[in-house]
TORPADO-521800 format. One line per field, with one value per residue (C-alpha): residue in three letters; residue number from 1; x negated, y, z. Coordinates in steps of 0.5 Angstrom, whole numbers. Layout:
BEGIN
tordren [ALA|...]
lovo [NUM|...]
X [X|...]
Y [Y|...]
Z [Z|...]
% end
This chain:
BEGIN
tordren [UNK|UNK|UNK|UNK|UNK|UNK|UNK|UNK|UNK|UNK|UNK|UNK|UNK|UNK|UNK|UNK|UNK|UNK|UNK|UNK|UNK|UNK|UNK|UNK|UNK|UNK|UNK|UNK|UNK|UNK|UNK|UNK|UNK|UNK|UNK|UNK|UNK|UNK|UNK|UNK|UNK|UNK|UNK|UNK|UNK|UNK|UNK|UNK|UNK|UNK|UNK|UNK|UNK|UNK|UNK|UNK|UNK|UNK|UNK|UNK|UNK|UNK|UNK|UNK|UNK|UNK|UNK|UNK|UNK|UNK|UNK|UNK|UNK|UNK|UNK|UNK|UNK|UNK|UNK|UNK|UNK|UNK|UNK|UNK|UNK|UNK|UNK|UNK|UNK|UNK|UNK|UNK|UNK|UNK|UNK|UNK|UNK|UNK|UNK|UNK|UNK|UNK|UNK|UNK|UNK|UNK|UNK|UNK|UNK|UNK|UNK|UNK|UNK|UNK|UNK|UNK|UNK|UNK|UNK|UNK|UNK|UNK|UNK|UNK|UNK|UNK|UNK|UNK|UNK|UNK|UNK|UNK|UNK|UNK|UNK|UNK|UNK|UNK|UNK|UNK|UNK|UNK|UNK|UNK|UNK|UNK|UNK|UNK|UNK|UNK|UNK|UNK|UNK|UNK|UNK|UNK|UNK|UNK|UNK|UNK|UNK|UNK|UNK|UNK|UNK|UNK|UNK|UNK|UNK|UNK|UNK|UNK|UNK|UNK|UNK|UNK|UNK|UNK|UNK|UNK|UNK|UNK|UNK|UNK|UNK|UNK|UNK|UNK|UNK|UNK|UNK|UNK|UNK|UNK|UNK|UNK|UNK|UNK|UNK|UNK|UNK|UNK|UNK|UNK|UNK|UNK|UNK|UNK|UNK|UNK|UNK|UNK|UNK|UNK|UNK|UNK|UNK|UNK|UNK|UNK|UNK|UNK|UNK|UNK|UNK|UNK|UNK|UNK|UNK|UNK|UNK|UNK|UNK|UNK|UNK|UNK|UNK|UNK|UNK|UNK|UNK|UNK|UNK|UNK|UNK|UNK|UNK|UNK|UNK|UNK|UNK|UNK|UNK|UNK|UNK|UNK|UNK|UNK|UNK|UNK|UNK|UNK|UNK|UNK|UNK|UNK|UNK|UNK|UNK|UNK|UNK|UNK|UNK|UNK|UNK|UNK|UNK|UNK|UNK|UNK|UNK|UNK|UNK|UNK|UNK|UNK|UNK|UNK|UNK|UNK|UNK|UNK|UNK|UNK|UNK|UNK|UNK|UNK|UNK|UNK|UNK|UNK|UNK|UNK|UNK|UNK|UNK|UNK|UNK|UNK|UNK|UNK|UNK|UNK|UNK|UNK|UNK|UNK|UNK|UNK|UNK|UNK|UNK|UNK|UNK|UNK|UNK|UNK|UNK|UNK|UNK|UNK|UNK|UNK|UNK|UNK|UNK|UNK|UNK|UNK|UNK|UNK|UNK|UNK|UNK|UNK|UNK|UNK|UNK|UNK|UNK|UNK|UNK|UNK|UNK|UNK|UNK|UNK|UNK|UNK|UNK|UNK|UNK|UNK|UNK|UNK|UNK|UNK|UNK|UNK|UNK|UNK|UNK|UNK|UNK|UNK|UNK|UNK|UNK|UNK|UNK|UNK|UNK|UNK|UNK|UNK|UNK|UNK|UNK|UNK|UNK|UNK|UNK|UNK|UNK|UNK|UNK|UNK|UNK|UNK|UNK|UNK|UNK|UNK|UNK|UNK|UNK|UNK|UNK|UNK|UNK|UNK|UNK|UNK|UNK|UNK|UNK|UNK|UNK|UNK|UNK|UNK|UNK|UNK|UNK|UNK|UNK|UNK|UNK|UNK|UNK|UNK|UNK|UNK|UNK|UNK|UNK|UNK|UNK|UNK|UNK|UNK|UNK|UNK|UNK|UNK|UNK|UNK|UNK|UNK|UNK|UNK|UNK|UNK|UNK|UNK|UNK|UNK|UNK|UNK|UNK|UNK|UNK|UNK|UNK|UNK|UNK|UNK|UNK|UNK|UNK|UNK|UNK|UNK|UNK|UNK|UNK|UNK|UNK|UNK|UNK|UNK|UNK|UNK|UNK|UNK|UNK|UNK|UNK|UNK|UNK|UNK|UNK|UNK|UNK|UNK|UNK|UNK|UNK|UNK|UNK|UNK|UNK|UNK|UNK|UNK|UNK|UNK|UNK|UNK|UNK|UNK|UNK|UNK|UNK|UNK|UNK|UNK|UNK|UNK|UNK|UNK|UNK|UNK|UNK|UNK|UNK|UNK|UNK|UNK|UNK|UNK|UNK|UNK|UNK|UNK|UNK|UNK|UNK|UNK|UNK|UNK]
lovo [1|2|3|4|5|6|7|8|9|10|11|12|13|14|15|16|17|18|19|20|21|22|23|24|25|26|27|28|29|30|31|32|33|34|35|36|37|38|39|40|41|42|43|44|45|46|47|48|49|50|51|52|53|54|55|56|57|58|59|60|61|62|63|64|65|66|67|68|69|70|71|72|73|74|75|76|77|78|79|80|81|82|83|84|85|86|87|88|89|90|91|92|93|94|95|96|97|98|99|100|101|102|103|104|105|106|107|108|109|110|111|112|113|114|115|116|117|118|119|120|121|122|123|124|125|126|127|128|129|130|131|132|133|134|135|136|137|138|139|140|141|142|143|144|145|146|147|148|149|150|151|152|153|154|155|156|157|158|159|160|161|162|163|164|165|166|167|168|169|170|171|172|173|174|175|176|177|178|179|180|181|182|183|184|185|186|187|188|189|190|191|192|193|194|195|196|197|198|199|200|201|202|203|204|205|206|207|208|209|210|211|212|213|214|215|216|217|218|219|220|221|222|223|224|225|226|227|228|229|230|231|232|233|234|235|236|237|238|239|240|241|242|243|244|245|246|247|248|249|250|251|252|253|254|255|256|257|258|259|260|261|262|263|264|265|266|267|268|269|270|271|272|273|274|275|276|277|278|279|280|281|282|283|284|285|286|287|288|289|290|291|292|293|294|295|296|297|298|299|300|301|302|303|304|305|306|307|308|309|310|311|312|313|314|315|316|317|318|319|320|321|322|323|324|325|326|327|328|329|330|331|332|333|334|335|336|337|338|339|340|341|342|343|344|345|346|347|348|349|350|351|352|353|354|355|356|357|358|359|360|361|362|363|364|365|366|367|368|369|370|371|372|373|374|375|376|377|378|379|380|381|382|383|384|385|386|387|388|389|390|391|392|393|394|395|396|397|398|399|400|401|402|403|404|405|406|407|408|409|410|411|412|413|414|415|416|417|418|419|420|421|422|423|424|425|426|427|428|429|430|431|432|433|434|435|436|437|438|439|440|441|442|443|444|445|446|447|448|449|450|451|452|453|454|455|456|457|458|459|460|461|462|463|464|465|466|467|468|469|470|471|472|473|474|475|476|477|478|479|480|481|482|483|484|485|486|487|488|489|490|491|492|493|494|495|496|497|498|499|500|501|502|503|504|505|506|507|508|509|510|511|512|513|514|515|516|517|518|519|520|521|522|523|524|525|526|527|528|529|530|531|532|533|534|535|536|537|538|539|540|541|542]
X [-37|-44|-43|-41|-48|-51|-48|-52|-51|-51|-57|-61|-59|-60|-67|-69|-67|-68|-64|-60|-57|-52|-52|-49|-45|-39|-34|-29|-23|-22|-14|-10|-9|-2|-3|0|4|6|11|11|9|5|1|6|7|12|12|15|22|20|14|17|19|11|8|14|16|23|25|23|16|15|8|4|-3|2|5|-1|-5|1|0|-7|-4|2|-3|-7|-2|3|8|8|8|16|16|20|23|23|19|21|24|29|33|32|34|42|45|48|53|52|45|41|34|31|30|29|25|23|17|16|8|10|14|10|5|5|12|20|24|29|31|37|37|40|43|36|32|35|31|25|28|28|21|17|19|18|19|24|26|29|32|33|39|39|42|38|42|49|53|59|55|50|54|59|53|51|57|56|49|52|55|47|43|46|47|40|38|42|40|34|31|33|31|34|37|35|38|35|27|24|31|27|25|31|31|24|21|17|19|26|30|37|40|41|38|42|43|43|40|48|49|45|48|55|52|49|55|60|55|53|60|61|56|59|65|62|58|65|68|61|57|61|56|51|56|56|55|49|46|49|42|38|30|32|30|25|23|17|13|15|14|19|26|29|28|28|30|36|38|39|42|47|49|46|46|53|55|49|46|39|35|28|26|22|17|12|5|-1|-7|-8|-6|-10|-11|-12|-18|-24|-22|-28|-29|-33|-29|-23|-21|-28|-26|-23|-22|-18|-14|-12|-10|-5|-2|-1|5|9|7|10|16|17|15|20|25|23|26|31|33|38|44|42|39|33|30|27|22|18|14|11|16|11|4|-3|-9|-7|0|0|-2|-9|-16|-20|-26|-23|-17|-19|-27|-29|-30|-21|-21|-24|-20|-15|-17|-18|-11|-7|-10|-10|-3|-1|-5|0|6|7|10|9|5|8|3|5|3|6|3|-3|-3|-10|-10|-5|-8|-7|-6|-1|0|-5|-4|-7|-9|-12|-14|-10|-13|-15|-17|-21|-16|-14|-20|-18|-10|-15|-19|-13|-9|-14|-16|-8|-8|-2|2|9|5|2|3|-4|-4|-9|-13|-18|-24|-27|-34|-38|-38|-32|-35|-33|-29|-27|-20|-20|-14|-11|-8|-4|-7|-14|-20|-19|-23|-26|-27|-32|-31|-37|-35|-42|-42|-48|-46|-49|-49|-55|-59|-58|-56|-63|-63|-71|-76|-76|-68|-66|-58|-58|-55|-52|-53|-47|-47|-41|-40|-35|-32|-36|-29|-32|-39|-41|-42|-38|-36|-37|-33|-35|-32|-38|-39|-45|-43|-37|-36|-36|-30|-31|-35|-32|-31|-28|-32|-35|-29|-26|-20|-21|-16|-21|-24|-17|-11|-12|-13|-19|-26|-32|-38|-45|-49|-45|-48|-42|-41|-45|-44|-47|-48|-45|-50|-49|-49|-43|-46|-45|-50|-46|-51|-46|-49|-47|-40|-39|-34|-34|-30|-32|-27|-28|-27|-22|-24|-25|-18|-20|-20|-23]
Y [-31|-32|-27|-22|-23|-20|-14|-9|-2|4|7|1|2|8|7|3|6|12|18|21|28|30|36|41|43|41|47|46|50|53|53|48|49|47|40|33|32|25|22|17|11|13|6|1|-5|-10|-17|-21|-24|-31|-30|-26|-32|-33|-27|-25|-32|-34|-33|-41|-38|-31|-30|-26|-25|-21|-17|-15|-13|-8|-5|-4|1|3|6|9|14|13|9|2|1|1|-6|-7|-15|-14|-16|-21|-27|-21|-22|-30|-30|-33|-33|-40|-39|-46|-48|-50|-49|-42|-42|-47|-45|-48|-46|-47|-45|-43|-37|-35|-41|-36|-36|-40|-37|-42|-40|-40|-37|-40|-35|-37|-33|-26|-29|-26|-18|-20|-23|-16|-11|-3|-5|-2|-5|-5|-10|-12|-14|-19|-15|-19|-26|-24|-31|-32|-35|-31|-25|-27|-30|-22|-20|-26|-24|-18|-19|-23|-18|-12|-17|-17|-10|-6|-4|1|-5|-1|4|4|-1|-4|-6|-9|-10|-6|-6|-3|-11|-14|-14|-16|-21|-26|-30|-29|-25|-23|-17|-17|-13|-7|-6|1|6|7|0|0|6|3|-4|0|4|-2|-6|-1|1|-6|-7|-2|-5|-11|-7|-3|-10|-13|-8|-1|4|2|4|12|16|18|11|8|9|7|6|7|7|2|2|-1|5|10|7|1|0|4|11|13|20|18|13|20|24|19|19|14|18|21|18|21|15|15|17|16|16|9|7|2|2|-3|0|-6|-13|-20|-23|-16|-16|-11|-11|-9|-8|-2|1|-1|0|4|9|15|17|10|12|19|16|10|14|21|17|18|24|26|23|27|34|32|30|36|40|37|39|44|40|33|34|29|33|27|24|20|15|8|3|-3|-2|-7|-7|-12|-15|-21|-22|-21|-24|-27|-24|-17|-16|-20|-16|-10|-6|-6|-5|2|2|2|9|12|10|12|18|20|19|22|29|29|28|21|21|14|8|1|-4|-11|-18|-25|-32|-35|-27|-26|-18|-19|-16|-22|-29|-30|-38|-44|-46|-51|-46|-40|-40|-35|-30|-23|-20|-14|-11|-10|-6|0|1|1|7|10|10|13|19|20|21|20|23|22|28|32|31|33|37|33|36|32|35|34|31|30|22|18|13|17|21|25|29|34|33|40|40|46|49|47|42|36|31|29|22|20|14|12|7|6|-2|-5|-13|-16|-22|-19|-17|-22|-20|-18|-11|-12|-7|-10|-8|-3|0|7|12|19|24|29|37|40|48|48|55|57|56|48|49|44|36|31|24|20|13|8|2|-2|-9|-13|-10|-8|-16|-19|-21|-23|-19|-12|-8|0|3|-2|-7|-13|-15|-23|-27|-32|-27|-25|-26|-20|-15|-11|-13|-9|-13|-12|-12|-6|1|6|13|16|24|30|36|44|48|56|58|52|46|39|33|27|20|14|8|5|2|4|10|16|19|25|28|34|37|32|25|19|15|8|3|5]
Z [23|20|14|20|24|16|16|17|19|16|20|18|10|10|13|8|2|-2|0|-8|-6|-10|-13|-12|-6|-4|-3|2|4|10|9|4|-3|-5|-1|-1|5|6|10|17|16|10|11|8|5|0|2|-4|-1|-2|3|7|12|11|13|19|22|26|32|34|31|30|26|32|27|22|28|31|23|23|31|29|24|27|33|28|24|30|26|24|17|14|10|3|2|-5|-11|-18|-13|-10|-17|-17|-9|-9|-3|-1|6|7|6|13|11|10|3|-3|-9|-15|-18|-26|-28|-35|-31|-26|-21|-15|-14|-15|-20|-18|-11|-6|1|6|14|17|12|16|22|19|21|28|29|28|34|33|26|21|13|7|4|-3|-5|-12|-18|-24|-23|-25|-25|-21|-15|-15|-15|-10|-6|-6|-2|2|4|7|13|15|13|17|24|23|21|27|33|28|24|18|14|7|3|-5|-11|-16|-17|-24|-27|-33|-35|-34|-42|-43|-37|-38|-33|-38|-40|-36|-40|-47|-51|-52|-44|-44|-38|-37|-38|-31|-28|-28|-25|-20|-18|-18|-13|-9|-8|-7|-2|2|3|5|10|13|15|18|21|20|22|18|13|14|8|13|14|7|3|-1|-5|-12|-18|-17|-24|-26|-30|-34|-41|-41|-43|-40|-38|-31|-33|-37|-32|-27|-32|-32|-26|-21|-16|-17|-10|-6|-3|-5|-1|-3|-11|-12|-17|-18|-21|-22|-25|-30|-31|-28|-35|-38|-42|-40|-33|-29|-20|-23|-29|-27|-19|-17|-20|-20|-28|-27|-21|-24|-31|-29|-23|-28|-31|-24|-24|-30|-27|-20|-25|-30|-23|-20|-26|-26|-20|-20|-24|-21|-14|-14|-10|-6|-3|-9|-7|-9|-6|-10|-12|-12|-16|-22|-24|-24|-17|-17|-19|-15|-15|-17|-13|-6|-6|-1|-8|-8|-1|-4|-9|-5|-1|-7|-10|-4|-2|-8|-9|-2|-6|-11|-6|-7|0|2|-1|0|-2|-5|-2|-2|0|-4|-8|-10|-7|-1|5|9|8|14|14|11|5|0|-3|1|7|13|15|14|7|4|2|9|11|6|8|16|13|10|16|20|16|16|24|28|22|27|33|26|20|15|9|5|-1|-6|-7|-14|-14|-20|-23|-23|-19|-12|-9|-3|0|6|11|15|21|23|17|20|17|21|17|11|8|2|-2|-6|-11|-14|-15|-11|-10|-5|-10|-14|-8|-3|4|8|4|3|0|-6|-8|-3|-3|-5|-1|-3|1|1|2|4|5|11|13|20|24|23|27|31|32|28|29|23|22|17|12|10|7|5|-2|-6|-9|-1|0|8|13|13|19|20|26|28|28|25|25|23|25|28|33|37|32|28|33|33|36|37|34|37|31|28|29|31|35|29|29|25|25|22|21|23|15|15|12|13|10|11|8|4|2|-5|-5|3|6|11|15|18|25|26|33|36|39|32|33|34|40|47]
% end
C-alpha cells in the first residue's frame, strides 16, 4: 500500500517538470484508412495447462480474485476475455481415468524449473472449466506425447472435457502446442528429425477425426461440423522446423474444422543477451520487427486463399514479453505493461484478430500471480495494467466494433493509434515509452530530477470540436513493479480482491480541449500513457 500513497498525478508531474513539444503535428484521420478490426474479446488470455487449477480453482474453491480481474475487462470490451488452457505442459499432460488427484507433475530444472514436464491429470482437472461464469474456452488437447498411454489417455480425456465445457463454456478446441519444435525442443525432443509438415498433417487428421468420434458418444452436439472446431496451427514462429505454409498446402484443413488461424510470438528470449526494458519492450521498431513475421504469414495465407481457404480470422493464440517465462525486472515492470499496449494495438492495426496473453503460477510476465507460492506472492501484476488500458481503448467491441489505425510518430520510443466507431474518431491513445526509472530518481520527483513531459499536437478534423476526457496509465516509472493505476483505479488484490478501487491520492476526471481550427495538445509524462474519449462518456467504473 505505501508505494500507492507515493503515486503522484499527472498534474503534479506535469507541474513540475519541463514541458517538450514534439514537433510536428500529429495528423489524424477523419475517417479510417484501411483499418484493423478486431474481434470479441480482443483482451485474452493462455494460461499454462498445469496452472490452470491455480489460476480458476474447483468447484469446493473456485479462485474468485481470477474471476473478478477478467469482470473487470469483460465490463470494458463488453466480453469477458476467452481463455486458451494450453502451453508446453499441454503436450506433457497424459490423462489418467483413475487418478484421484487433479494433477501430478514432475519438475526437472535441467528441462525447465517453472513447470513439470512429467505430468498426469486426473477427472478433477476438468472442474477448473466450471468455476469462472460467463467465460468461454479452448482446451488443448495433448499431441506431443504419443505413447500408447498417452495416446489412449487422449481419447479417454474426451468425454470430461466436453461434460464440462457444454451449456456455451467452449469456444474452440486444440491439438498440439508449437508442433514446429516437436523436433527440436529443449525440453526433449518428441519426433525424430525427419518429421515432415506432412508427417503432422496426417497426425493432425487422424486425431482430430478421433477426437470427434469420441465427442459423438460423449457429447453429440458438440460434434456438429458447426461446433467441432479448432484454434490451429499453433506454431511457434515462422523460422522453425516446419513451415506453417506448407503444413496448409498439405491439407491440414482438409475437413474444414479450423476456425481461427493461431500463431505464437515472443519479442526476445529471457536469457538473450542485450535484452533492455528500453530497447526491447519500450519500443516500438522491436514491437513492428518481431510481429512482421506473422504478418508475412496471413500476407502469404491470404494469397493462398483461393485454392485452400484460409481465409480466417489470424490471431496470436500464445504470446508474452520473453520465452522462457520472463525476467524479473523486465518482464514484471510497469515498462512491459507499455509494452504490452504497444504490441497488442499494434497487432489489432494489422488484423491480428485476437490477443491471448500468456501466464502461469510463478511466471515472471503473467499478469496475476493467482495463488501464494513460495516463490511469488498473490496478487495483481504490472502487466495487468496494460490488457486494463488495451481494453479500455477497444470500448464494448460486443456493442460497436472500433476500426483502429496507428498513427506514426517520430522516435521508436512512442507510439499512438486512433480507433473509429461507426466511421467516426471515437479515441486515441498515446504510449510514451520513454524510460524514466523511479529507481534512479526516487519517488518524491524533486526539483532537482524532474520527470519529462511530451506534450502531443494532433490535428483533428472539425467533426471533433469540443471537450474530451482523458485516462491515465501511470506508475512511479517504467521499472516500478507495484503502484499502477489506470483512471485513477488499482485493481490489487489487497485493496478488494481484485475488483477496482478509486484512490484518493490520484488525480482522474481530466479533460482537454479541441480548438476551432481542430487542434488538440495532450501533455504525457515519460513512461506513462493516455487515452483521450472523444464525444462519449470514458468507460470506467461509476
Amino acid at each position: 500500500m505505501a508505494s500507492l500513497l507515493h503515486l503522484l498525478s499527472a498534474a503534479s508531474l506535469c507541474a513540475g517538470s519541463a514541458v517538450i513539444a514534439r514537433p510536428p503535428v500529429i495528423s489524424v484521420p477523419g475517417v479510417p484508412p484501411t483499418p484493423g478490426v478486431p474481434l470479441e474479446a480482443f483482451v485474452s488470455y493462455s494460461i499454462e495447462f498445469s496452472s490452470f487449477p491455480d489460476f480458476a480453482g474447483n468447484l469446493s474453491s473456485p479462485n474468485v480474485f481470477s474471476d473478478n480481474l477478467l469482470n473487470n475487462l469483460g465490463k470494458l470490451q463488453g466480453t469477458k476475455p476467452y481463455i486458451r488452457v494450453g502451453g508446453n505442459t499441454q503436450d506433457y499432460a497424459v490423462f489418467n481415468a483413475s487418478q484421484d488427484v487433479t494433477e501430478i507433475g514432475i519438475v526437472d530444472p535441467a528441462k525447465s524449473p517453472d513447470y513439470p514436464t512429467t505430468l498426469t491429470i486426473g477427472p478433477s482437472y476438468f472442474e477448473s472449466y466450471q468455476t469462472w461464469p460467463g467465460t468461454k474456452f479452448i482446451h488443448g488437447f495433448n499431441l506431443g506425447r504419443n505413447s500408447t498411454v498417452a495416446r489412449q489417455g487422449l481419447i479417454d480425456s474426451v468425454a470430461y472435457a466436453c461434460k464440462a465445457l457444454e451449456g456455451g463454456k467452449l469456444l474452440h478446441w486444440e491439438l498440439g502446442n508449437e508442433p514446429d519444435l516437436f523436433k527440436t525442443s529443449s525440453q526433449g525432443p518428441v519426433r525424430p528429425a525427419n518429421w515432415t509438415e506432412q508427417d503432422y498433417v496426417n497426425e493432425w487428421l487422424y486425431w482430430t477425426r478421433e477426437i470427434k468420434g469420441a465427442l459423438q458418444d460423449a457429447c453429440p452436439d458438440l460434434a456438429t461440423n458447426e461446433s467441432y472446431t479448432f484454434y490451429a496451427p499453433s506454431f511457434a514462429g515462422t523460422n522453425n522446423s516446419l513451415n506453417p505454409i506448407v503444413t496448409w498446402e498439405d491439407g491440414i484443413d482438409t475437413d474444414k474444422d479450423i476456425a481461427i488461424i493461431s500463431t505464437h510470438n515472443y519479442i526476445s528470449g529471457a536469457a538473450v543477451l542485450g535484452v533492455t526494458l528500453q530497447a526491447t519492450l519500450m519500443n516500438h521498431t522491436s514491437n513492428v520487427v518481431s510481429i512482421a513475421k506473422q504478418l508475412n504469414e496471413s500476407r502469404l495465407l491470404a494469397e493462398l486463399s483461393d485454392s485452400l481457404q484460409p481465409n480466417l480470422p489470424f490471431i496470436m493464440g500464445e504470446t508474452n514479453s520473453l520465452y522462457n517465462q520472463g525476467r524479473p525486472g523486465l518482464s514484471n515492470t510497469f515498462g512491459a505493461a507499455l509494452w504490452g499496449v504497444d504490441f497488442n494495438l499494434w497487432c489489432a492495426t494489422n488484423n491480428i484478430s485476437r490477443v491471448h496473453m500468456h501466464q502461469g503460477t510463478n511466471y515472471r510476465y503473467q499478469a496475476w500471480q493467482p495463488i501464494e507460492t513460495d516463490l511469488e506472492s498473490k496478487g495483481t501484476k504490472a502487466p495487468y495494467y496494460g490488457s486494463i488500458a488495451v481494453a479500455a481503448f477497444m470500448g464494448d467491441i460486443a456493442k460497436a466494433t472500433p476500426s483502429i489505425v496507428n498513427l506514426p510518430l517520430a522516435n521508436e520510443e512512442e507510439s499512438a493509434y486512433a480507433a473509429y466507431v461507426d466511421g467516426k474518431l471515437a479515441r486515441l491513445i498515446v504510449v510514451n515509452m520513454m524510460s524514466y526509472n523511479a529507481t534512479d530518481y526516487n519517488s518524491n520527483y524533486t526539483d532537482d530530477y524532474p520527470r519529462p513531459v511530451e506534450r502531443y499536437s494532433f490535428q483533428l478534423s472539425r467533426a471533433s470540436r469540443g471537450q474530451v476526457q482523458l485516462q491515465r496509465l501511470m506508475a512511479n516509472g517504467s521499472d516500478a513493479i507495484s503502484g499502477v493505476t489506470f483512471d485513477g483505479y488499482s485493481y490489487n488484490l489487497e485493496l478488494d480482491n481484485g475488483m477496482p478501487v478509486l484512490l484518493s491520492n490520484v488525480t482522474r476526471g481530466e479533460t482537454a480541449r479541441v480548438g476551432r481550427n481542430g487542434r488538440l495538445s495532450v501533455n504525457v509524462p515519460y513512461s506513462s500513457a493516455v487515452i483521450v474519449h472523444f464525444g462519449e462518456k470514458a468507460a470506467g467504473y461509476y
